[in-house]
N, C-alpha and C positions, 0 to 999 in steps of 0.2 A: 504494500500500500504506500503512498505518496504521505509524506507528515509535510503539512504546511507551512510555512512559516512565520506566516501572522494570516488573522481571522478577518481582520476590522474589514469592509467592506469598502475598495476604493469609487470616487466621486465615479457617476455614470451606470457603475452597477447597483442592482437591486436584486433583494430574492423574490420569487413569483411562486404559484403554482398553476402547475398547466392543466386543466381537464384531456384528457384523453380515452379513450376506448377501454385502453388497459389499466386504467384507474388513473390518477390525482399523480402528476408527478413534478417532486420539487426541483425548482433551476435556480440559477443564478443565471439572472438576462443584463447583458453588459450593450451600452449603444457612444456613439460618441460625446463627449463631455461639450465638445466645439465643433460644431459644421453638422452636415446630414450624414444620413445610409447611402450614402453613394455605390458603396457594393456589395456583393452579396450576401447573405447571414452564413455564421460557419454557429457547427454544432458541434459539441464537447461531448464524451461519452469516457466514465474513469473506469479503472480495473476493481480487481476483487479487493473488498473489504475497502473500496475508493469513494468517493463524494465527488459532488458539484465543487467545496473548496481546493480540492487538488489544484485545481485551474485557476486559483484568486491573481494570484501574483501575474499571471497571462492577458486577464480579462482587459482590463483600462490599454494596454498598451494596442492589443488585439484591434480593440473599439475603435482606438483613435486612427486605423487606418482607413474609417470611413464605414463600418458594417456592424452590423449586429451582430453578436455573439451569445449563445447560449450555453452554459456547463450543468449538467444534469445528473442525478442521479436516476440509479434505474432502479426499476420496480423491486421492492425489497432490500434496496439499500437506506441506510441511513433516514431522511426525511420522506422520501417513495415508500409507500404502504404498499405492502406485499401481496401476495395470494397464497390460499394455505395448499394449493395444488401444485406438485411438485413439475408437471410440464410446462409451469408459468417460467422456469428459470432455466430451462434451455436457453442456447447460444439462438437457436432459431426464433424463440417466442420472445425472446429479450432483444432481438433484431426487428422484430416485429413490431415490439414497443417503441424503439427508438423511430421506427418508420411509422407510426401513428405520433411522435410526439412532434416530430417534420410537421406534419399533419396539418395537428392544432393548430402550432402557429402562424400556419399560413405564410409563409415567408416566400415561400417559390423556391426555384434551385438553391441547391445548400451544397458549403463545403461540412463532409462530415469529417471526424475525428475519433479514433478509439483509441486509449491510453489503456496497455497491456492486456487482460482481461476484455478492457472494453474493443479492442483491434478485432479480437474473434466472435465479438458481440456487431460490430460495423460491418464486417465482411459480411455478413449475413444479411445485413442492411441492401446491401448493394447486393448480393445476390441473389434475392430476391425479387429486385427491379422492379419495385412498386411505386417507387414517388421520385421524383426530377433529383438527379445531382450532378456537382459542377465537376465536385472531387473528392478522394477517399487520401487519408492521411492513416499511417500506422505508426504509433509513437512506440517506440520500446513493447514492442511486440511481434511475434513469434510467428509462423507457417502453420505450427500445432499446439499441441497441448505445452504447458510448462515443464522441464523436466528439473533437474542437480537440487541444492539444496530448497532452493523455491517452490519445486513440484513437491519435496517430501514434505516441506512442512503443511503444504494443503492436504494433501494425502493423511497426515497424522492429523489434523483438523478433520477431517471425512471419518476416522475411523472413531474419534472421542466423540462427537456429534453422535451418533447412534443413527438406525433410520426415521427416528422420530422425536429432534432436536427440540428444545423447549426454550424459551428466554432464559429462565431458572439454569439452564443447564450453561448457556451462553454467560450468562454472567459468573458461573464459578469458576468454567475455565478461562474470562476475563482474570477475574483475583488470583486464580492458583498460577497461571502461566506468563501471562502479558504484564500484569499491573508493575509488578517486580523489573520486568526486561524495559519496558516503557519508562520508566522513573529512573534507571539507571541512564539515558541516556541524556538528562540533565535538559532536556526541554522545558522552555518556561510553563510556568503550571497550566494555565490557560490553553497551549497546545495541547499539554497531557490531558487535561479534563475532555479538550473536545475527543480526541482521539478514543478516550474510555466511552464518552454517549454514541459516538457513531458506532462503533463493535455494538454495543449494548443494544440500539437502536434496530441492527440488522436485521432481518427477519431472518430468524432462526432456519426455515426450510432455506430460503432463499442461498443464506450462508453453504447451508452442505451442499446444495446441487452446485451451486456457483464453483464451491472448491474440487466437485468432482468433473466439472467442465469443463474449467483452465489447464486442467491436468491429463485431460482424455479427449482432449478437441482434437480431428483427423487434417488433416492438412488439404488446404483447398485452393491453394494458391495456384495451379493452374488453372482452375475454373474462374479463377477472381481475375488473375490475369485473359483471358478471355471476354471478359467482363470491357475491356479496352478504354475503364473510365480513369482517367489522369491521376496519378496515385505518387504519393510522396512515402516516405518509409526515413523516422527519425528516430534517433537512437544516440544516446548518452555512449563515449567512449569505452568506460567503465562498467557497461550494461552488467548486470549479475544477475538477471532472469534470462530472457532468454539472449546469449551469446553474441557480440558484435557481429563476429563469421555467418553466424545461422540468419541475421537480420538482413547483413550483404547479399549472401547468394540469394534470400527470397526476396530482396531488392531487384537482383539481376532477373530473376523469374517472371518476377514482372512488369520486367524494363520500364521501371520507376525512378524517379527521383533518388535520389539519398542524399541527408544531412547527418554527417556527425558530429557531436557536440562536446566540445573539447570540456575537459571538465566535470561531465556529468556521468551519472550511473544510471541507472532506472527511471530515474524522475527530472527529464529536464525542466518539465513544466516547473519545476520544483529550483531546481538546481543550477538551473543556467537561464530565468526567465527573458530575459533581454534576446541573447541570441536567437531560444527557439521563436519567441513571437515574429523576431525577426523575418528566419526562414518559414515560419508558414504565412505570412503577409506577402513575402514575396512568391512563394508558391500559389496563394489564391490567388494573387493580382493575375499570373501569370494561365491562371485557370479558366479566366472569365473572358465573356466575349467580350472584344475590342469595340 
């Protein structure tokens, strides 16, 4: 997951909720602070155990290049109310959502986005081929499912959950396993609190199938490449999910864009916000009609 590094909400953004098909889901809707919507809306989509705030530090800069921006959580994360049926949290049905949340807002062509988890949640988006897009971005995300140390800890996540996860249960192995690890890494409290409510928040179904999705997704990057929609693929130097190499070659696969990002690991959005907004501003601009 992405740890933010401040909460406060900059000028331009706002939080909303969206009515959609697949229930109420919460965003953070970012527009320009000075001038109009000149171009297109680009949409945010975060990984397992991620938020709408992963993307804070992204939003205002995003915005000011003239477009609206939207970062979302999805059904059963965080502030998105869940469904207690466990086919709602497939890569396909959570692609699904995200192409109903397009939808709602009415915006017209969108650049879409998936950060990790969320990249095999957007794929789906797009191949699908249900609603207008400009372009697909792949932030620190993978071909397949997650494997090395990041797949085992979902994996051991999937097997403590049971097949029938409770909040009660989500919060003990918050305090027996997280609280301790999270506090040790000396984040101001106010990170550490939100990070405790959003786990806490997760919808418990949601959590397990999520963790057994990231970890067992098949690889569809030939089909996505086929797909022939203008695709970018960005990736932290330092990646520790899935592998610089692995993100390259499914770059090459589907003679995409690539940005590496000097400095960062997993979370540019995180980690290096200036540069990434940078290249995906220049990658939308370059996306749109003339």
């Amino acid at each position: 997951m992405s740890t933010p590094r401040f909460l406060t909400l900059p000028p331009g953004v706002d939080r909303v909720d969206v009515p959609t098909p697949s229930g109420p889901v919460a965003a953070l809707a970012a527009a320009p602070v000075v001038g109009g919507c000149e171009r297109h809306t680009a949409v945010l989509v975060p990984g397992f155990t991620g938020s709408k705030e992963d993307f804070i530090a992204l939003l205002q800069t995003l915005a000011q290049a003239g477009r609206r921006v939207y970062a979302l959580d999805l059904p059963g994360q965080y502030q998105s109310p869940g469904s207690d049926t466990p086919e709602a949290y497939s890569c396909a049905a959570l692609g699904r959502a995200v192409a109903d949340f397009v939808d709602a807002v009415g915006e017209g062509p969108v650049h879409l986005l998936g950060h990790s988890f969320g990249g095999l949640v957007t794929r789906e988006t797009v191949l699908a081929d249900e609603i207008p897009l400009l372009s697909h971005t792949l932030m620190s995300s993978g071909p397949s499912g997650v494997g090395g140390a990041r797949g085992a800890e979902a994996r051991r996540l999937v097997s403590e959950l049971g097949p029938a996860p409770t909040r009660e249960l989500v919060r003990r192995l918050w305090w027996e396993r997280y609280e301790e690890r999270q506090r040790a890494l000396g984040l101001p409290e106010e990170i550490h609190v939100f990070l405790r409510e959003r786990m806490l928040a997760n919808h418990p179904l949601g959590l397990l199938r999520m963790a057994q999705e990231v970890t067992s997704a098949p690889d569809r990057t030939a089909e996505l490449a086929k797909a022939g929609l203008p695709t970018l693929v960005l990736y932290g130097e330092d990646d520790d999910a899935w592998t610089p190499e692995a993100q390259s070659e499914m770059a090459d696969r589907l003679d995409a864009r690539r940005v590496v990002v000097p400095g960062a690991a997993h979370s540019p959005n995180v980690e290096a916000p200036e540069t990434t907004a940078a290249a995906l501003t220049d990658f939308w601009n370059s996306a749109e009609p003339r």
